[in-house]
N, C-alpha and C positions, 0 to 999 in steps of 0.2 A: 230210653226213658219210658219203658212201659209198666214199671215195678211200680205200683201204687205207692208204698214205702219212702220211693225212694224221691217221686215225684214233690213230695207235701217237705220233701227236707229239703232239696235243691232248689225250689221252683222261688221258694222266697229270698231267699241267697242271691240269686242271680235277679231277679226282679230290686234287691236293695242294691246291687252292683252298679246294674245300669244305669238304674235313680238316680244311684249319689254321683254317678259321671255326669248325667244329663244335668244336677240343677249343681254341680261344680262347673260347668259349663257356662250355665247362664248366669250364674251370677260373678265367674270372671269376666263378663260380657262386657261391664262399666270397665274396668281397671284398664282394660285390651283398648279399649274405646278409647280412653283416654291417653294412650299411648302410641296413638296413629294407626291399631291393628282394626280394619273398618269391616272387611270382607268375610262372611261367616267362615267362610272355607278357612282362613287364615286362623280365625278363632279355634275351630276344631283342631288344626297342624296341632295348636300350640298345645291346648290342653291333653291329646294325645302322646304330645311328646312328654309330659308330666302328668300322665295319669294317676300315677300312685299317691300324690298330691291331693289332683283334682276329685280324683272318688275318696280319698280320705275323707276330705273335708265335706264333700256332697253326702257323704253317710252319715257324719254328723250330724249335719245341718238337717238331712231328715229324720235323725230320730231326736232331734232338739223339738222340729218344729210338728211331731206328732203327737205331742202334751195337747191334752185336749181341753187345754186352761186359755180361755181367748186375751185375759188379760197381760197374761206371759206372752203371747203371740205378739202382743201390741211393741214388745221391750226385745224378743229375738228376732225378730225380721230384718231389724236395722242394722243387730251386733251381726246376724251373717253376711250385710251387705257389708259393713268395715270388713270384718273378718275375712271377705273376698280378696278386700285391697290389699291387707296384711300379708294374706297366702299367695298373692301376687310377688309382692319385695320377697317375701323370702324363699318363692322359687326363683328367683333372681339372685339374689345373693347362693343359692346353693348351686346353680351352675359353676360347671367344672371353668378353668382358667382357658383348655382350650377350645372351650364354646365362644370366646370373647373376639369381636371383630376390630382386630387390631390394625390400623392402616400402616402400610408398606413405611420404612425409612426411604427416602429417596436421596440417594448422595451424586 
């Protein structure tokens, strides 16, 4: 990373990557919360394990909430916190059949 060039193309790329991981992160935080997952370690498993999810949507959600219109802020803070919940169900619904904890038949 010493090409000046290459620095100014990369450096924001990866600074939006991290971003939209980190506030997909926090704002699965409620959803996790409410689903018995208390421990942050556990919160991080999960959203790791569906990163492409969670930084999808944490990249959205930061270039939504970078309008620099504060009365729109007032109206998207809240649709990202549903939207949190939403992208919650349907990382769940998109797990595969054998992710599911099916208990033993006992005969």
């Amino acid at each position: 990373m010493l090409i000046p060039a290459i620095n100014v193309a990369i450096a924001p790329a990866l600074v939006l990557l991290l971003n939209g991981f980190l506030l997909g992160l926090v704002v699965l935080a409620i959803p996790l919360h409410h689903r018995g997952v208390r421990r942050f370690r556990d919160h991080l498993r999960y959203a790791w394990r569906n990163r492409s999810f969670v930084t999808g949507y944490g990249i959205t959600s930061i270039l939504i909430l970078a309008v620099p219109f504060t009365p729109l802020r007032l109206v998207t803070i809240p649709v990202v916190m549903v939207g949190a919940v939403l992208l919650y169900h349907r990382i769940e619904r998109a797990k595969p059949l054998g992710d599911l904890q099916i208990p033993a038949v006992q005969t």
